[in-house]
PAZAPA-4460 file (N, C-alpha, C; in steps of 0.05 Angstrom, whole numbers, plus 32768, in hexadecimal, padded with zeros to 4 digits):
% residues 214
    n_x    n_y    n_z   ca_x   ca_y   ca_z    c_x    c_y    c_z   seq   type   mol
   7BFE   7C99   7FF5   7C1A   7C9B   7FEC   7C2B   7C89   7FFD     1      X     A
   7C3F   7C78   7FF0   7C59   7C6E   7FF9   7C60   7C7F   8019     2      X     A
   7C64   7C77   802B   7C74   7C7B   803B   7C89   7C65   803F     3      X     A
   7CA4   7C72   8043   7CBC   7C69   804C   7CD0   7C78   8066     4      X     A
   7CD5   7C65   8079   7CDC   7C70   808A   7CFD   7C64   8091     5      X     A
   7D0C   7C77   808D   7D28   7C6F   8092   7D3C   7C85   807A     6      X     A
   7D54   7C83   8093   7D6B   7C8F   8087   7D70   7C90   806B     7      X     A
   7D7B   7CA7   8058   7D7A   7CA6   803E   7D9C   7C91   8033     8      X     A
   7DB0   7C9C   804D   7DD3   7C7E   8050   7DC7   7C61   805C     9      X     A
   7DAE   7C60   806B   7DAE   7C3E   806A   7DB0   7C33   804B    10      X     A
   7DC2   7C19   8057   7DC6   7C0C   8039   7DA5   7BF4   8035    11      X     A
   7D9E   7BF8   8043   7D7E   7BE6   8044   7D6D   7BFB   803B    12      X     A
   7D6C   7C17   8048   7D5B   7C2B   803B   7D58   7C2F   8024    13      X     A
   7D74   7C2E   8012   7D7A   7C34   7FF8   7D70   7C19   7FED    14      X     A
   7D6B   7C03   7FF5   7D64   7BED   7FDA   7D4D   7BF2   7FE2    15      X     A
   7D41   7BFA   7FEF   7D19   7C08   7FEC   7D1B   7C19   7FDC    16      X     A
   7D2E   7C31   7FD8   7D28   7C41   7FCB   7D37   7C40   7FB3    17      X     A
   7D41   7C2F   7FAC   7D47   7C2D   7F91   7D2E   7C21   7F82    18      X     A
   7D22   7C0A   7F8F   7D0D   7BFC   7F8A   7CFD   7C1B   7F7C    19      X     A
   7CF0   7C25   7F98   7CE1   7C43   7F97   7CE7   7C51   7F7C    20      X     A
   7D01   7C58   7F75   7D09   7C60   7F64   7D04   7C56   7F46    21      X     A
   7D05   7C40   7F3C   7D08   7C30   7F29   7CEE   7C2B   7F29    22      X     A
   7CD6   7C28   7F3C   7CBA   7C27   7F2D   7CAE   7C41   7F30    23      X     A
   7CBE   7C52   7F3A   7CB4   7C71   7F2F   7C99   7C79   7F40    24      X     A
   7C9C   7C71   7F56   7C81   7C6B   7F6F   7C89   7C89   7F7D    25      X     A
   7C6C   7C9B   7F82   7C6E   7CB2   7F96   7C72   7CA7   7FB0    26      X     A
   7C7F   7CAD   7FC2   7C84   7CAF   7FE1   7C91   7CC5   7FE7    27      X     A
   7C90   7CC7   8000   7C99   7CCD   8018   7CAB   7CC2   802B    28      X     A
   7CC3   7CCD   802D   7CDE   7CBB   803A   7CE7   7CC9   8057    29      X     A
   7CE6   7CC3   8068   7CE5   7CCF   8081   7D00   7CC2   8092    30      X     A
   7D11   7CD7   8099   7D2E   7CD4   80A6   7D2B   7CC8   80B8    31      X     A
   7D31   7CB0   80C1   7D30   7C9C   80DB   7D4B   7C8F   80DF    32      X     A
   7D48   7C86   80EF   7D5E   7C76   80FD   7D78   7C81   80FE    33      X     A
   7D9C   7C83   80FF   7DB3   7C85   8106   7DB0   7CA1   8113    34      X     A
   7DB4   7CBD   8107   7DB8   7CCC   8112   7D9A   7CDC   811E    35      X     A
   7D8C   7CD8   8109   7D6D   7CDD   810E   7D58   7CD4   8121    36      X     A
   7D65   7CB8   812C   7D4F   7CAB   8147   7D42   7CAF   8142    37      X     A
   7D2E   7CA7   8151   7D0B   7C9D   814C   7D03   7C87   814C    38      X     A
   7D19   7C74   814B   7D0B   7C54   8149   7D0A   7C51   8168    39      X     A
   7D0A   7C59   8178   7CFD   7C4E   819D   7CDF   7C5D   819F    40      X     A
   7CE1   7C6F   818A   7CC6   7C79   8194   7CAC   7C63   8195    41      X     A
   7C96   7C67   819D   7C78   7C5A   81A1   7C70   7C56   8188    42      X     A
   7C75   7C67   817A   7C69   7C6F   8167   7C6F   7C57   8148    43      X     A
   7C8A   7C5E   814F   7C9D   7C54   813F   7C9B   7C33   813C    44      X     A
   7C9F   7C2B   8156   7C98   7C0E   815E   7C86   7C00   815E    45      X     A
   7C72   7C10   8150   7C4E   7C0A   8154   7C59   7C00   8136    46      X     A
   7C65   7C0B   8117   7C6C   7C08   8103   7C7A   7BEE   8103    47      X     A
   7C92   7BF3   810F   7CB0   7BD8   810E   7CBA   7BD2   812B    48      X     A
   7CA9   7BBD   8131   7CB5   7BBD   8148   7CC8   7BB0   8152    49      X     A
   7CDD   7BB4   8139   7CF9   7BA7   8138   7D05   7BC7   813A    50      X     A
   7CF8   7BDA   8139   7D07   7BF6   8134   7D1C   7C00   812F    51      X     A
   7D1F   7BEE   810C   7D34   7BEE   8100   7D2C   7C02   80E7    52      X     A
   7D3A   7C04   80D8   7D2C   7C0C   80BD   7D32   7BFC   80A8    53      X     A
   7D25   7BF6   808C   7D12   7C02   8083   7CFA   7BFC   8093    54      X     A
   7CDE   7C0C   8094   7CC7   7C0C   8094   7CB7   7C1A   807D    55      X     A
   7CA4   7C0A   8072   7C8E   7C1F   805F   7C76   7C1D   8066    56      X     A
   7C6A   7C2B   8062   7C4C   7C32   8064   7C3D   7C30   8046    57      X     A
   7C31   7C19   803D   7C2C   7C24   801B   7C0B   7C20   801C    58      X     A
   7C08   7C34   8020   7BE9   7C38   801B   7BD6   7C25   802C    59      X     A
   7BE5   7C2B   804A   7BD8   7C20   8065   7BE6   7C02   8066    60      X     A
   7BF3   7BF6   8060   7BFD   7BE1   804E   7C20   7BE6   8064    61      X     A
   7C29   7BDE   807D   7C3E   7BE0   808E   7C51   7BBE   808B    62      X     A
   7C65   7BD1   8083   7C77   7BAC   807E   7C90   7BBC   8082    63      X     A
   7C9E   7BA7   808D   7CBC   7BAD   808D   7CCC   7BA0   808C    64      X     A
   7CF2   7BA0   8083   7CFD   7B87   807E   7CFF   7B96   8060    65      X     A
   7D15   7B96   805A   7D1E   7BA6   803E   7D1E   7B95   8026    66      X     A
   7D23   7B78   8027   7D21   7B65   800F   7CFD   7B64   8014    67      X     A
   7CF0   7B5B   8020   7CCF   7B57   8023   7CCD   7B6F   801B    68      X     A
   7CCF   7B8D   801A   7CC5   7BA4   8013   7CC7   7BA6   7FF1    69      X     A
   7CE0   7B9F   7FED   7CE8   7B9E   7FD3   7CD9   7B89   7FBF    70      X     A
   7CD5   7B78   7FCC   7CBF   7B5B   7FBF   7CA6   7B66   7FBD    71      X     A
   7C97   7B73   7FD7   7C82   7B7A   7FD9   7C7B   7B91   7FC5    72      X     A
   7C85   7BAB   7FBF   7C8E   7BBD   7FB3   7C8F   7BBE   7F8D    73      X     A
   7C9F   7BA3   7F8C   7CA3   7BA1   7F6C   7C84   7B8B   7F5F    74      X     A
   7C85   7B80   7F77   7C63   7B6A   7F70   7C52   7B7F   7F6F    75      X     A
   7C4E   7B89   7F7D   7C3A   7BA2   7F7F   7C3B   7BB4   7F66    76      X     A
   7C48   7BBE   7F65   7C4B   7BD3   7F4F   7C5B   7BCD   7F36    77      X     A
   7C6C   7BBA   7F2F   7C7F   7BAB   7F18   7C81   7B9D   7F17    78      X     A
   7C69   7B89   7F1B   7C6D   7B76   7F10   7C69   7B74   7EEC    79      X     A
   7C86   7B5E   7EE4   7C87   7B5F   7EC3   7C9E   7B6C   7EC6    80      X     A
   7CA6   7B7F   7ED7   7CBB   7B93   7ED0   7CD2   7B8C   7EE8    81      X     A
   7CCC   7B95   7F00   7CDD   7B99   7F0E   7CDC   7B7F   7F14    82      X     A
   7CC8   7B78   7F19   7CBE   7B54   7F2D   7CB7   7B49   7F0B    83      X     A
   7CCF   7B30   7F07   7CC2   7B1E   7EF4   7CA3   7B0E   7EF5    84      X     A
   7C9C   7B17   7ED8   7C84   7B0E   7EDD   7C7D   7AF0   7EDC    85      X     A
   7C92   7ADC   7ED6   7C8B   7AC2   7ED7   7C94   7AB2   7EF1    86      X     A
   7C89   7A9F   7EFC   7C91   7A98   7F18   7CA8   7A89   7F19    87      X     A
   7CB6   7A82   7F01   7CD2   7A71   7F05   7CE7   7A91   7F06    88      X     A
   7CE4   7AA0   7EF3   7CFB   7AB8   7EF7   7CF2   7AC5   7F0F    89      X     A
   7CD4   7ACF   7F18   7CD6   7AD3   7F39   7CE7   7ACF   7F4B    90      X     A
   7CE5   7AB3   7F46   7CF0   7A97   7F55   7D12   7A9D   7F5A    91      X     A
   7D1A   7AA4   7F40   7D3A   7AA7   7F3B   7D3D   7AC0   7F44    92      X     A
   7D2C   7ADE   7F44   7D3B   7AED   7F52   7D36   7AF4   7F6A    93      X     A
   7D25   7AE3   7F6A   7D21   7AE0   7F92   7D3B   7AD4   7F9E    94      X     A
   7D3C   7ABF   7F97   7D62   7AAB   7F9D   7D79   7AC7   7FA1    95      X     A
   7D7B   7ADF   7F8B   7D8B   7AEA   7F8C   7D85   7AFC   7F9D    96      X     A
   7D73   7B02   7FA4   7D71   7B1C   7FB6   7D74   7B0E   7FCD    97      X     A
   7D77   7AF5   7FE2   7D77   7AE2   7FF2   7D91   7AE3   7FF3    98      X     A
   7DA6   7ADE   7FDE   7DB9   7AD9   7FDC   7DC9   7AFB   7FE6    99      X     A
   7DC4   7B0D   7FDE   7DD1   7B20   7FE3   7DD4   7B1B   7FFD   100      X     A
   7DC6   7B13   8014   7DBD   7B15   802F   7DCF   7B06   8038   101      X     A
   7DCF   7AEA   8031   7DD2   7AD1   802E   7DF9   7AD7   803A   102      X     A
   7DFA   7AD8   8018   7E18   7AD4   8012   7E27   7AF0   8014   103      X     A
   7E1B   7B0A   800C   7E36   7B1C   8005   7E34   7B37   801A   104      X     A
   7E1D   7B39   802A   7E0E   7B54   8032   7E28   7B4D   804A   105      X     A
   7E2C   7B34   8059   7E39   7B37   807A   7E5C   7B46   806B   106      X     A
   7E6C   7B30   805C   7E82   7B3F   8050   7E7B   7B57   8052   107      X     A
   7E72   7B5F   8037   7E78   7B81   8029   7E76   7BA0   8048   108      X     A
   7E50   7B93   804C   7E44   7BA0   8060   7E4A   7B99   8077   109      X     A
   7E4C   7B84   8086   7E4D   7B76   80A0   7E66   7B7B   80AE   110      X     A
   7E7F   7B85   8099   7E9B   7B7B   80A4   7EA3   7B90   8098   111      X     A
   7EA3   7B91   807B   7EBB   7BA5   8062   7EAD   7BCB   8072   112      X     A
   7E94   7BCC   806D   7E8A   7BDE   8073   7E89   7BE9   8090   113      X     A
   7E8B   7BDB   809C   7E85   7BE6   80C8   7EA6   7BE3   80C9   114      X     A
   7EB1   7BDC   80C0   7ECE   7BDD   80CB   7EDD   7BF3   80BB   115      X     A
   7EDD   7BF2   80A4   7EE1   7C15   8098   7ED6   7C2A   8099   116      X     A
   7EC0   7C2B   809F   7EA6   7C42   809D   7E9F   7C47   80C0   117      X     A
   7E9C   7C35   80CC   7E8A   7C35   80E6   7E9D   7C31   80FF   118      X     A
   7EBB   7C25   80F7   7ED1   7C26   810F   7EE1   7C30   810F   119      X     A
   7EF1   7C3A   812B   7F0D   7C43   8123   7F21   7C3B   8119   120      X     A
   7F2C   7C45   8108   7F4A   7C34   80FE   7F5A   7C26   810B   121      X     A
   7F59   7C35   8122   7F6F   7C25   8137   7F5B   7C09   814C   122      X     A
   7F49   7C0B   813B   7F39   7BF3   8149   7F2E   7BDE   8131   123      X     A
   7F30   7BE3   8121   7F31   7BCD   8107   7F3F   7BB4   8102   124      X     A
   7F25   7B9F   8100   7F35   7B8A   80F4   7F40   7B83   80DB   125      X     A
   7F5A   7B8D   80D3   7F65   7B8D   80BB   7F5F   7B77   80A7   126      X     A
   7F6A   7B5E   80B9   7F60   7B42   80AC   7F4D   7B30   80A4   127      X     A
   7F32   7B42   80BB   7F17   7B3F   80B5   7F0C   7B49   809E   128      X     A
   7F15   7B60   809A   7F0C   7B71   8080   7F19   7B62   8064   129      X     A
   7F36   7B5A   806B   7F41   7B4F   8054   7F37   7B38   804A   130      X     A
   7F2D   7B24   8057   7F1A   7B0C   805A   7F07   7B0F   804E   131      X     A
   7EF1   7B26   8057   7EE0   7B1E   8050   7ED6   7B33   802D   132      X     A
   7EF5   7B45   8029   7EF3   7B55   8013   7EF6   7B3D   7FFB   133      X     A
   7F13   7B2B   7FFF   7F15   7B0D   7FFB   7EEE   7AFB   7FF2   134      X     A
   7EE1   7AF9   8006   7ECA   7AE5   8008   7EB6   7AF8   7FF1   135      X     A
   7EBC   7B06   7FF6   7EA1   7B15   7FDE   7EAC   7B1E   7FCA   136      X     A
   7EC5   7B24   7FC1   7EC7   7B1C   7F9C   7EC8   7AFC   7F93   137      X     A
   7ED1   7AEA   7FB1   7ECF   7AD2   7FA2   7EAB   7AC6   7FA8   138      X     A
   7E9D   7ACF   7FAC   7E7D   7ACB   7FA9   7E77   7ADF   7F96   139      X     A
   7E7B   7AF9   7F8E   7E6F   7B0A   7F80   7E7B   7AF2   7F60   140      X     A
   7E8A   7AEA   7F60   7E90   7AD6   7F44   7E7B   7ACC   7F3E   141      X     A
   7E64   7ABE   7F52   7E55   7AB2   7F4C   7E3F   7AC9   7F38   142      X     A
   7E3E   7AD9   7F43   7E32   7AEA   7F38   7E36   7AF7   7F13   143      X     A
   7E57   7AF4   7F15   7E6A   7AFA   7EFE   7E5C   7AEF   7EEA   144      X     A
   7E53   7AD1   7EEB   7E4A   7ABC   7EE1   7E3B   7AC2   7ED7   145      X     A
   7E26   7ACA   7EE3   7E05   7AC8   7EDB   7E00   7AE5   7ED2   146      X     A
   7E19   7AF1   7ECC   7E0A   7B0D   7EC7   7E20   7B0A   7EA7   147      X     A
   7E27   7AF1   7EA2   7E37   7AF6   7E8C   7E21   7AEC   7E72   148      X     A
   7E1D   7AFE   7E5B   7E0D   7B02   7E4B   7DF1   7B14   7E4D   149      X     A
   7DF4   7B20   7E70   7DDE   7B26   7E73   7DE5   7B4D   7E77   150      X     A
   7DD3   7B58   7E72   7DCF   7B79   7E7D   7DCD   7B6D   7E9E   151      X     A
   7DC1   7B68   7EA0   7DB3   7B6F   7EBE   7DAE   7B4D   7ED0   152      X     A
   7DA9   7B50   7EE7   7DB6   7B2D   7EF0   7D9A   7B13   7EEE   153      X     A
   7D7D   7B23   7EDF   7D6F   7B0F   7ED2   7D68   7B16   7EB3   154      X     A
   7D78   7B27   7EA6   7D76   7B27   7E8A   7D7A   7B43   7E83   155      X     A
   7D6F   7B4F   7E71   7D6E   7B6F   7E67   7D64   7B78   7E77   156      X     A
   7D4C   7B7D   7E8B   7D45   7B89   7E9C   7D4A   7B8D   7EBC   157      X     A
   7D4F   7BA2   7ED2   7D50   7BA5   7EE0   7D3D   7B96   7EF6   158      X     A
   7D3F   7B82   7F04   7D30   7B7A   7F1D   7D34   7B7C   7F38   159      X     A
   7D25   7B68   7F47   7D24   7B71   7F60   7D46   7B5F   7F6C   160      X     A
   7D4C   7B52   7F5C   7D6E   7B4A   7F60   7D7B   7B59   7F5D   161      X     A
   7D7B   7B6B   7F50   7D88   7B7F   7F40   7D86   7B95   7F5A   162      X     A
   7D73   7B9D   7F65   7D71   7BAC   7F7C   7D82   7BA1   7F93   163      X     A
   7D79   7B85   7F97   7D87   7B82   7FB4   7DA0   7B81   7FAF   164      X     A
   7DB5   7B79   7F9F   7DD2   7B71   7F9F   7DDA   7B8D   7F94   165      X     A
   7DCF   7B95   7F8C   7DD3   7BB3   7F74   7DDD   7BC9   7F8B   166      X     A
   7DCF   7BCA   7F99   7DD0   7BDB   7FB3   7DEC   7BDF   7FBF   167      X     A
   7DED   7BC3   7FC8   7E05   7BBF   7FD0   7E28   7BC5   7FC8   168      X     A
   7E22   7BC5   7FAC   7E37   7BC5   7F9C   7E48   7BE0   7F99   169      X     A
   7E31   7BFB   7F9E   7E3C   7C14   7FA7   7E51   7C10   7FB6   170      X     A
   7E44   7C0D   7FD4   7E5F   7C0C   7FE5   7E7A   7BF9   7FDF   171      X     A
   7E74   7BE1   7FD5   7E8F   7BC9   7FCC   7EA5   7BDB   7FBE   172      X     A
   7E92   7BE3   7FA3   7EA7   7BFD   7F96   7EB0   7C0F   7F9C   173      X     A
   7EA6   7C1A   7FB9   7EB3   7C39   7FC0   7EC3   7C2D   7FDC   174      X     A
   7EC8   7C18   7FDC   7ECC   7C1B   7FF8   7EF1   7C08   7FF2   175      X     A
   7F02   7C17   7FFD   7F24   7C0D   8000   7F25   7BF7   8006   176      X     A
   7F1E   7BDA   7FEF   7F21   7BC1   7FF4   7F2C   7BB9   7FDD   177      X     A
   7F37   7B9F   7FDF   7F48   7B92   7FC8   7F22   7B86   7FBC   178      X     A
   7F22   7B83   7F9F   7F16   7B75   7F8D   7F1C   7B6D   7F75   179      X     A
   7F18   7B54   7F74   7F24   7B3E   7F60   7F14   7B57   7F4E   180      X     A
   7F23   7B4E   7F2C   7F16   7B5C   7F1A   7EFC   7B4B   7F14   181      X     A
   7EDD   7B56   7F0F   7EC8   7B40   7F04   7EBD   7B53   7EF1   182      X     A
   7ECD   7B57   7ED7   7EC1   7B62   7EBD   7E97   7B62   7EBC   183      X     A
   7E96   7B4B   7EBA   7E6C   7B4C   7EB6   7E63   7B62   7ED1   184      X     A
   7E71   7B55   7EE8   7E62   7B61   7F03   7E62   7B82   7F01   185      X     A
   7E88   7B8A   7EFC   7E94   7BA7   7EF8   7E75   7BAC   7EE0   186      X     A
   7E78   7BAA   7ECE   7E66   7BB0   7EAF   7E47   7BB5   7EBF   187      X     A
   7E36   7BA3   7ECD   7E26   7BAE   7ECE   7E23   7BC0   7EE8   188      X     A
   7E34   7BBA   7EFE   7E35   7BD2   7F0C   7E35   7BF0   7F00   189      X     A
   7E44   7BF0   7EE5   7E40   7C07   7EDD   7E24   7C0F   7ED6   190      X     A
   7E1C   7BF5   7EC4   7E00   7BFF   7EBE   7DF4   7C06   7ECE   191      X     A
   7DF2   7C07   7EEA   7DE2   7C0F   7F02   7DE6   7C27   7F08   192      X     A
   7E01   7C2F   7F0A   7E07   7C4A   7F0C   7DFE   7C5D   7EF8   193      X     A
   7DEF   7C58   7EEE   7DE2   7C70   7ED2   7DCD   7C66   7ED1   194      X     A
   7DAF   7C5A   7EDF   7D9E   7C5D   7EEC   7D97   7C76   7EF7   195      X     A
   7D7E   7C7E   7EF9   7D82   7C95   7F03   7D76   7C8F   7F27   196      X     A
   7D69   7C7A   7F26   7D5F   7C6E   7F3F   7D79   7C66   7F53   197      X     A
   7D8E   7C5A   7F48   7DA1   7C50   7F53   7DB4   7C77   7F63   198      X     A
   7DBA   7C80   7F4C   7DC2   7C99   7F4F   7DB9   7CAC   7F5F   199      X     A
   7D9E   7CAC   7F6A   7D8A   7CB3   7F73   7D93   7CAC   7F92   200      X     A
   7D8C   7C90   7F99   7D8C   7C83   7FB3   7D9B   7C6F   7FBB   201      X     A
   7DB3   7C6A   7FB1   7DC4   7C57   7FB9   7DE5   7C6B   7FAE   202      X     A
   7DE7   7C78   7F9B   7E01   7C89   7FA0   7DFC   7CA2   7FAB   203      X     A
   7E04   7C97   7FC4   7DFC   7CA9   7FD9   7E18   7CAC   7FED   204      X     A
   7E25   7CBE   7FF0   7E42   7CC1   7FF4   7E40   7CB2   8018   205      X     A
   7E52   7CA5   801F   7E4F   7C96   8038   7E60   7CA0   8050   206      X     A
   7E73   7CAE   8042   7E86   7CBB   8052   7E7E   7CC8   8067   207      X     A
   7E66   7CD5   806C   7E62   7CE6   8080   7E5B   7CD6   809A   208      X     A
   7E58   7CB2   8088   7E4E   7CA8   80A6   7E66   7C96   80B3   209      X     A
   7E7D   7CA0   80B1   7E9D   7C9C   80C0   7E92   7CA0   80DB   210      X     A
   7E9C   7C8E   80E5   7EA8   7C9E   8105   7EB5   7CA9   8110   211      X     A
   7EC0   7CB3   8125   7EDA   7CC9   811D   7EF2   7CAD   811F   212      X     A
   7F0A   7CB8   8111   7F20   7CA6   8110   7F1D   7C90   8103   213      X     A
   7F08   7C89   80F1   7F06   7C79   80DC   7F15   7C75   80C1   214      X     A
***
């Protein structure tokens, strides 16, 4: 059986387990890292010895690194479905899951998210957040683009692009930032949200992980 080890609010945990979710794979998900510790242990480090999370265990089979889990994961078990089965659309939603990393994860996550969620108010950079709330609707356009005529960001079906940027988009929408309007992006965000995988492991309420005076 699947083992997964990490927090059920990491926003890296949740694009494993949306993955998890969406190919309908048995595991086992085990509470690690923020409030839970365990990544200094021996034990732990023998697994990731970055003793970060995600980590999985898939059938003796130890890898970690949440886009590689997610590649590894949908080849393994969806390919045709989750993982395009031809090597040029591979190809394309590999770029996008790169790209989430790349271009939009430091904004939304790196800056929008640790400065409203993870700092004090009275210690926030107002203008950093405004910037970079600014930098990722004008990159999420790119996205606007390629998802115009489409359900999903390589055609009718859900992929492993669709996981990595998909993820992310929870928090962009719940979180007190200005966003340009992007009708395709808004449209299939919704389609995500009525997933039951997405619903499952990525709307996952964030609030509890404030700090105090946040």
């Amino acid at each position: 059986m699947l083992k997964v080890w990490g927090r059920k609010t990491s926003v890296n945990v949740q694009k494993v387990m949306f993955a998890v979710g969406e190919l309908g794979l048995q595991h086992q998900r085990f509470d690690f890292g923020g409030p839970f510790g365990g990544l200094d242990t021996p034990e732990y480090g023998l697994l990731n010895p970055n003793r970060l999370v995600p980590t999985i265990d898939d059938n003796g089979f130890v890898l970690w690194e949440s886009n590689a889990i997610v590649r590894h994961l949908a080849q393994r078990y969806g390919r045709g479905t989750l993982s395009p089965a031809d090597e040029l659309s591979f190809a394309k939603a590999d770029s996008w899951m790169d790209w989430s990393l790349t271009t939009i994860f430091n904004d939304i996550i790196g800056t929008c998210f640790l400065q409203l969620i993870r700092t004090p108010a009275k210690e926030r950079d107002v203008r950093a957040i405004e910037a970079a709330a600014k930098r990722a609707s004008e990159k999420l356009g790119i996205l606007n683009q390629q998802l115009h005529g489409r359900a999903y960001i390589m055609g009718e079906h859900v992929t492993t692009a669709d996981v990595a940027i998909g993820t992310l988009m929870y928090r962009y929408y719940n979180l007190p930032i200005a966003r340009t309007p992007l009708p395709n992006v808004e449209a299939w965000y919704g389609r995500l949200t009525k997933r039951p995988a997405y619903q499952a492991h990525v709307m996952i309420d964030f609030q509890s992980m404030k700090v105090p005076g946040a």
